[in-house]
C-alpha positions in Angstrom: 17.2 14.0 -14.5 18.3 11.5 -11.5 18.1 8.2 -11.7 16.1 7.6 -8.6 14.3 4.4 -7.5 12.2 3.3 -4.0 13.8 0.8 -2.5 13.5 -1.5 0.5 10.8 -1.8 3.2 8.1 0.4 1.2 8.5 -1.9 -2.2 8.5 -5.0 0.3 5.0 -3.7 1.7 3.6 -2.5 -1.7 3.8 -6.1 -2.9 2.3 -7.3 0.0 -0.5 -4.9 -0.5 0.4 -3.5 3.7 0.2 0.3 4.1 3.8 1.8 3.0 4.7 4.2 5.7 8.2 5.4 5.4 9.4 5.8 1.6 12.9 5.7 0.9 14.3 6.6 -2.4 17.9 5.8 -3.9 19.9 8.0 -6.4 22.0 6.2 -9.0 24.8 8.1 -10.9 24.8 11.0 -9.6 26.9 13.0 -6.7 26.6 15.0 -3.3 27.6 18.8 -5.6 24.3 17.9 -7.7 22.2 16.3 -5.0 22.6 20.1 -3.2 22.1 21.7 -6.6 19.1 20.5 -7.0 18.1 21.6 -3.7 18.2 18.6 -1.5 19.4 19.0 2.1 22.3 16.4 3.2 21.5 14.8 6.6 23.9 11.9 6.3 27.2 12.0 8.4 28.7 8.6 7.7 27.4 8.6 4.3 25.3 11.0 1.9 21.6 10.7 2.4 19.5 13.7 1.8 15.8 15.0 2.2 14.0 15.9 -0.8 13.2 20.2 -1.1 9.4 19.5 -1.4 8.4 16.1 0.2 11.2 15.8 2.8 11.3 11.9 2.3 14.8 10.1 2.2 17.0 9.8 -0.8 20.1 8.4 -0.7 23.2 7.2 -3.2 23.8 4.4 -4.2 27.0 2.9 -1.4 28.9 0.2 -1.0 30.4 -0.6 2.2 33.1 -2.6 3.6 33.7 -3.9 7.2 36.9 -2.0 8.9 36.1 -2.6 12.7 33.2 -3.8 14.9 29.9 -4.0 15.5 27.0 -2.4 13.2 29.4 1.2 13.0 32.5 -0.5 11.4 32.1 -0.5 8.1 33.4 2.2 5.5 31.1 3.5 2.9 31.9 4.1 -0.3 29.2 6.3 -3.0 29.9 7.8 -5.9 28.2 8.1 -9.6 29.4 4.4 -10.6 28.1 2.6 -7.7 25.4 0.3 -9.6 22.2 -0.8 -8.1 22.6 -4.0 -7.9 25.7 -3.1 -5.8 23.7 -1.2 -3.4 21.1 -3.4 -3.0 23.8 -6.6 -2.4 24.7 -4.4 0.5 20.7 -4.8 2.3 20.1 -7.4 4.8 17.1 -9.7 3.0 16.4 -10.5 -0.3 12.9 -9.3 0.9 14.4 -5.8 1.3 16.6 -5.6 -1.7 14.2 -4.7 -4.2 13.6 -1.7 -5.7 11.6 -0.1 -8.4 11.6 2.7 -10.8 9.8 6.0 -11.8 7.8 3.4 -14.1 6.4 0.7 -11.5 9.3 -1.8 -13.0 10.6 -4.2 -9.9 14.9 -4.7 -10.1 15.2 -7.8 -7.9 18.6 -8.9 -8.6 18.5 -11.4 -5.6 15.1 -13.3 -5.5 12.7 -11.1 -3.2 10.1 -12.0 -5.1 10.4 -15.6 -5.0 11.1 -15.3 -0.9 8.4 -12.7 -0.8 6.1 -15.1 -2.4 7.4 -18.1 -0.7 7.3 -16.1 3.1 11.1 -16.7 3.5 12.9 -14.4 4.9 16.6 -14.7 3.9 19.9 -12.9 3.8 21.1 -11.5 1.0 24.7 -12.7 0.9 27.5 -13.7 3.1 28.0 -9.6 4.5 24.8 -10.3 6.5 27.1 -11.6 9.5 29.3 -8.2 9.5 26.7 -6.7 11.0 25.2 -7.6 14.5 22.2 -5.6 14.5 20.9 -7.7 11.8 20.2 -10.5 14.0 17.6 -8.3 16.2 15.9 -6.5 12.7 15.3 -9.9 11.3 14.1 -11.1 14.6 11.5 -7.8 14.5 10.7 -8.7 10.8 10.2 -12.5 11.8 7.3 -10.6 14.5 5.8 -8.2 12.0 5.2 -10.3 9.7 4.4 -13.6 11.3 0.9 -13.2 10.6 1.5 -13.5 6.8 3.2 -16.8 7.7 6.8 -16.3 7.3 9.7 -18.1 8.8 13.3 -17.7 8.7 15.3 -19.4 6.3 17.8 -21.9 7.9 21.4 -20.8 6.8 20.0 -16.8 7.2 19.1 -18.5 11.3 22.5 -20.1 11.4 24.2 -16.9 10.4 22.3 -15.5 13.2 23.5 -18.3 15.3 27.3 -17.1 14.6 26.8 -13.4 14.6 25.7 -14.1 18.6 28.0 -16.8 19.7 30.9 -14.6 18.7 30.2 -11.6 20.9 29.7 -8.8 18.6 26.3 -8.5 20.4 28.1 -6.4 22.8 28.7 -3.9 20.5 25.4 -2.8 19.8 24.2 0.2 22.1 21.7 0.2 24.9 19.6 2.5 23.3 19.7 0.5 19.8 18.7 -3.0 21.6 15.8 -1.1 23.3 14.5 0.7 19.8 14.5 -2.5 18.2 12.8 -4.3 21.7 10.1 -1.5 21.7 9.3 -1.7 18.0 8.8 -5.7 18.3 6.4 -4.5 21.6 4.4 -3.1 19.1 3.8 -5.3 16.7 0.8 -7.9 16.5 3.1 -11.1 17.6 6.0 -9.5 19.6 6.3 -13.1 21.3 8.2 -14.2 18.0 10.8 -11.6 18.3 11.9 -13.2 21.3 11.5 -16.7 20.2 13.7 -15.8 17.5 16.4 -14.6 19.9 16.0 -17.4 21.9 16.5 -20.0 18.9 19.6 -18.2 17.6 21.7 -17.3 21.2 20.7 -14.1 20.9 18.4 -13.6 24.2 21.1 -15.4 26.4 23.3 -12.2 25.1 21.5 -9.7 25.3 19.0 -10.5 28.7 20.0 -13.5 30.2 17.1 -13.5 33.2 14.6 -13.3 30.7 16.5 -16.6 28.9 16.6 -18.5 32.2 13.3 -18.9 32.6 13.1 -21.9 29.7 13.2 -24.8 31.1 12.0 -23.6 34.6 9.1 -25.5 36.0 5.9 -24.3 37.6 3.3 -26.1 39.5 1.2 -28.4 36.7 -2.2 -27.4 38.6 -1.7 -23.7 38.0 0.0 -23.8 35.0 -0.2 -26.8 32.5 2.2 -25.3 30.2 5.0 -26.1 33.2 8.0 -24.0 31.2 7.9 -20.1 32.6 9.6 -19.2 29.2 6.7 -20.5 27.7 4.5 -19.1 30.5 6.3 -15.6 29.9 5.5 -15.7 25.7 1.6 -16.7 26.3 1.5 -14.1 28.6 3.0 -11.7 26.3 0.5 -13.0 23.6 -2.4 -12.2 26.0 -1.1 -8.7 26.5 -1.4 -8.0 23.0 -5.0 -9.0 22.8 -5.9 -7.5 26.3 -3.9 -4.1 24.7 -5.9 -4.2 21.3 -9.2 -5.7 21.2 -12.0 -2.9 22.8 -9.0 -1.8 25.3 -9.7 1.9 26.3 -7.7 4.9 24.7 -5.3 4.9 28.0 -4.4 1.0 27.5 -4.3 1.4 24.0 -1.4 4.3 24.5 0.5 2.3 26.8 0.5 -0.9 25.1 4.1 -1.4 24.8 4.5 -0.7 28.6 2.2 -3.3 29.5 3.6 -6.0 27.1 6.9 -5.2 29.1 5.4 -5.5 32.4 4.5 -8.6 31.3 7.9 -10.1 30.0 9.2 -9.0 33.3 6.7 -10.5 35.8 8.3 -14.0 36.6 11.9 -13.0 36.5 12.1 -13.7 39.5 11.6 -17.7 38.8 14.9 -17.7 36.9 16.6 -17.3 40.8 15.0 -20.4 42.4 17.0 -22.9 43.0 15.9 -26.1 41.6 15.7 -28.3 44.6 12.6 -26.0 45.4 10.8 -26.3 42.2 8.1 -26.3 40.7 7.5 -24.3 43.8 8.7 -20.4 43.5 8.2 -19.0 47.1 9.1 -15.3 46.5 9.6 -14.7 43.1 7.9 -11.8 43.1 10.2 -9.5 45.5 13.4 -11.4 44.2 12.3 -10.2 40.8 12.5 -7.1 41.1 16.5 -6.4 41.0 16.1 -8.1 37.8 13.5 -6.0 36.7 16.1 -2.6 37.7 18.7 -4.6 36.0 17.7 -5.0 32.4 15.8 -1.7 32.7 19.6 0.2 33.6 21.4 -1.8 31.1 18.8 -1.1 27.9 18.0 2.9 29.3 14.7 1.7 29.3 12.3 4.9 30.0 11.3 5.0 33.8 7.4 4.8 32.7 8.1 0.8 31.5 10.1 0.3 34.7 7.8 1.2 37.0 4.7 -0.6 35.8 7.0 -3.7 35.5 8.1 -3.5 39.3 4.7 -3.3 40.4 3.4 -5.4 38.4 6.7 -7.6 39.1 5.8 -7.4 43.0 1.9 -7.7 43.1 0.5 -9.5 40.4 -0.2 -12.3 42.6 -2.1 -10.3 44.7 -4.4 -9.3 42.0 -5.1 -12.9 41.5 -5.8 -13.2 45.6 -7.9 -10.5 45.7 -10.8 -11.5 47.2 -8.4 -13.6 49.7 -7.1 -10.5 51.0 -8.1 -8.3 54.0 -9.4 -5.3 53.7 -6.2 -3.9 55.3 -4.1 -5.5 52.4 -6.2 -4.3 49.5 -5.2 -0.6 50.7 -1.7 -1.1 51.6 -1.5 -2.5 48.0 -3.7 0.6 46.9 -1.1 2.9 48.5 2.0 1.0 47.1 0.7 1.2 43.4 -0.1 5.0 44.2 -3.3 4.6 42.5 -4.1 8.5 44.5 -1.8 10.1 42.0 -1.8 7.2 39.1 -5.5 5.8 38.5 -4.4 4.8 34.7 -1.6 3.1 35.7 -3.4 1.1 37.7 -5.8 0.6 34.9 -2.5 -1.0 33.2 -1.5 -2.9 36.1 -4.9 -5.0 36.4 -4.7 -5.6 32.3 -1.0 -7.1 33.0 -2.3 -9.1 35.9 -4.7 -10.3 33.5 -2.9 -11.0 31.1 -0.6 -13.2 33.4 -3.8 -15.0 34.3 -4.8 -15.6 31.3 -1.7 -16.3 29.6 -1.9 -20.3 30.5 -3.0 -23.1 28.4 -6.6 -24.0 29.1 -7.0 -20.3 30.4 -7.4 -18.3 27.8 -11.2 -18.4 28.0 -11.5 -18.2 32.1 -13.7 -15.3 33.8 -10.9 -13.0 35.6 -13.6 -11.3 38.0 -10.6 -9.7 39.9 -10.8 -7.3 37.2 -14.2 -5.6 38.1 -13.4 -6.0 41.8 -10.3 -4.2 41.7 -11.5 -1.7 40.0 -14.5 -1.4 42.5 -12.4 -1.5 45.3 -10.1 1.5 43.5 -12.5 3.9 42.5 -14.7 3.3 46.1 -11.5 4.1 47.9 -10.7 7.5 45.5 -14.1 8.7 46.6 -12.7 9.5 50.0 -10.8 12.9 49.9 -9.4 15.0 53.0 -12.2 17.6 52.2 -15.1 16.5 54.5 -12.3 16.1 57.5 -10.8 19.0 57.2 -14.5 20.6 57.2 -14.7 18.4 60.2 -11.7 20.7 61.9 -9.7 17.6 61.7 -5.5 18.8 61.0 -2.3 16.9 60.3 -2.3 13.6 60.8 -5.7 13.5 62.0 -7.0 13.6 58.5 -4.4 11.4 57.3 -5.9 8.6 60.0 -9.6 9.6 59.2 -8.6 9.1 55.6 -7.1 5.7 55.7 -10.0 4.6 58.0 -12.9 5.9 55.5 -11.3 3.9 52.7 -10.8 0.8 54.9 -14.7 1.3 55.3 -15.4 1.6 51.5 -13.3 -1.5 50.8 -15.0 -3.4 53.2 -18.4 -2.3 52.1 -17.5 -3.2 48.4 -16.1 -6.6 49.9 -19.3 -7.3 51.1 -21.3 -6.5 48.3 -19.2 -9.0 46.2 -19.6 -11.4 48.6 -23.5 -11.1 48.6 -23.4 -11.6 44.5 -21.5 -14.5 44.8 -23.7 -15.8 47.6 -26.9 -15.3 45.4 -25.2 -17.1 42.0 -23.6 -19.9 44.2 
């Protein structure tokens, strides 16, 4: 028989009564020739961690590990039959995660998870914590996921943080392993905490400095009472979430995380204004957008996320002019977002416009009627198709002109009929 016990994330969320999703399992005692015996299959390169015959979920043996180079690969791993437990679980980032429990339901906790658990700190374990830069961005994710439970990080765990960035082992980490843990914090309930977090402990100055610049970086007090565009830039992302969760459509829903990043990237630009001009930011949406292709090249973001973020990036302020704008306007901006070809991303556009609205103090509550507009204005210019001109004999370019000029008739027409409802309430 194996001495196997869960351990980690799915006895962290069994005590917090949160749906366990991914089990892992750790082996004690026992060794790779009787793990495949018993007819496990090994997975594990850098160390052995197998998949069980019959329920495929992780088990691994019990490791130790020692630091050899940098970043989050340098460490040697050590696992054999006399590894103990509570040697293993030394090795796992936060007391919080460095519990386990056995066949019987009994809880080892050799380092106080409990206690944090119950007191919704989350701490390191010990002093290894700093030998690993990816740590800072998990605990980050951990301080989003579970910020609705009311935990907070405990100060010397933030302060290890703290070091772990200022030294530079930041830049170890991979692109692709920045943007998993990014994207998971996207999807959480509070992903604005993840990047407070990194914000509080160096990390965000690291690892996306023109999203950093933007603390500190005034806007007009009229528009937004909150001044800060950092601060502007979290609310925002807070409003995303709602605008992505509460009665959002199947298509929002499914491209939550897309909009949330469309909507960290939307002010970038006001990082680049120089501050004799401010609060003022004349521009910032073009000026943006190199940013926008910056961060999105250096993390391998998927090309979905970056192209909602450049549009919304480059227009969102003419979603909050719309019914300023000429008819004209409203379909070269209908033609740049290629709503033709991409009428749910468009959908996703208007929510991150929104949600930019929205996301000010005082706003939260305001009427956003640019939303039904748009959408008028969208689907009265999708009903013209180069079918009835090419009935009419009309070729080439002839139907192209015919086309544009229908849909300048339909916006105008819907323009007018807004105009006549506000006329009747006013």
């Amino acid at each position: 028989m194996l001495n196997t016990y869960l351990v980690g994330g799915a006895v962290r969320d069994k005590l917090l009564n949160r749906p366990v999703k991914d089990k892992d399992h750790l082996v004690v005692g026992a060794t790779v020739d009787q793990m495949l015996a018993l007819g496990f299959q090994q997975v594990g390169k850098d160390f052995p961690v197998f998949l069980h015959p019959k329920s495929k979920e992780e088990y691994a043996l019990a490791r130790t590990e020692r630091k050899q180079g940098q970043g989050y690969t340098g460490f040697t791993c050590y696992a054999a039959p006399d590894v103990t437990i509570e040697e293993d679980l030394i090795r796992r980032d936060l007391t919080v995660n460095a519990m386990a429990m056995d066949e019987q339901g009994q809880i080892i906790d050799p380092y106080q998870g409990q206690q944090d658990l119950e007191n919704r700190i989350l701490r390191h374990v010990s002093d290894a914590f700093i030998e690993d830069p990816l740590r800072v961005l998990r605990v980050a994710r951990f301080a989003a996921r579970y910020h609705q439970y009311g935990f907070t990080i405990a100060d010397e765990t933030l302060n290890l943080m703290s070091q772990i960035s200022l030294s530079g082992e930041l830049s170890t980490l991979t692109a692709e392993r920045v943007w998993q843990e990014m994207h998971r914090s996207l999807d959480e309930e509070n992903p604005e905490v993840f990047f407070e977090v990194l914000l509080k402990c160096h990390a965000l100055e690291a690892l996306w400095p023109e999203l950093h610049r933007l603390w500190g970086v005034p806007n007009p007090e009229k528009w937004h009472p909150e001044i800060c565009s950092g601060v502007h830039t979290m609310m925002v992302l807070q409003q995303a979430v709602q605008l992505t969760t509460k009665s959002a459509s199947p298509s929002i829903k499914q491209n939550s995380t897309i909009i949330r990043f469309a909507a960290l990237c939307h002010d970038l630009g006001k990082g680049l204004t120089p501050n004799t001009k401010w609060p003022s930011h004349h521009g910032h949406e073009k000026s943006g957008l190199p940013l926008v292709e910056s961060i999105c090249k250096k993390l391998k973001i998927p090309n979905q996320y970056k192209q909602l973020a450049l549009k919304v990036c480059e227009y969102h302020l003419h979603s909050h002019k719309a019914f300023e704008l000429k008819a004209s306007t409203l379909l070269k901006v209908l033609n740049h977002l290629d709503v033709w070809r991409k009428p749910e991303e468009f959908e996703a556009f208007v929510i991150a416009c929104k949600a930019d609205f929205l996301g000010r103090l005082h706003f939260e509550n305001r009427p956003y009627p640019q939303e039904q507009f748009l959408f008028a204005v969208m689907q009265a210019a999708s009903s013209v198709t180069a079918k009835e001109f090419v009935k009419q004999g009309l070729v080439g370019v002839e139907i192209k002109n015919a086309i544009a000029k229908a849909r300048l008739n339909a916006i105008e027409e819907v323009q007018q009929n807004f105009h006549n409802v506000a006329t009747d309430i006013g």
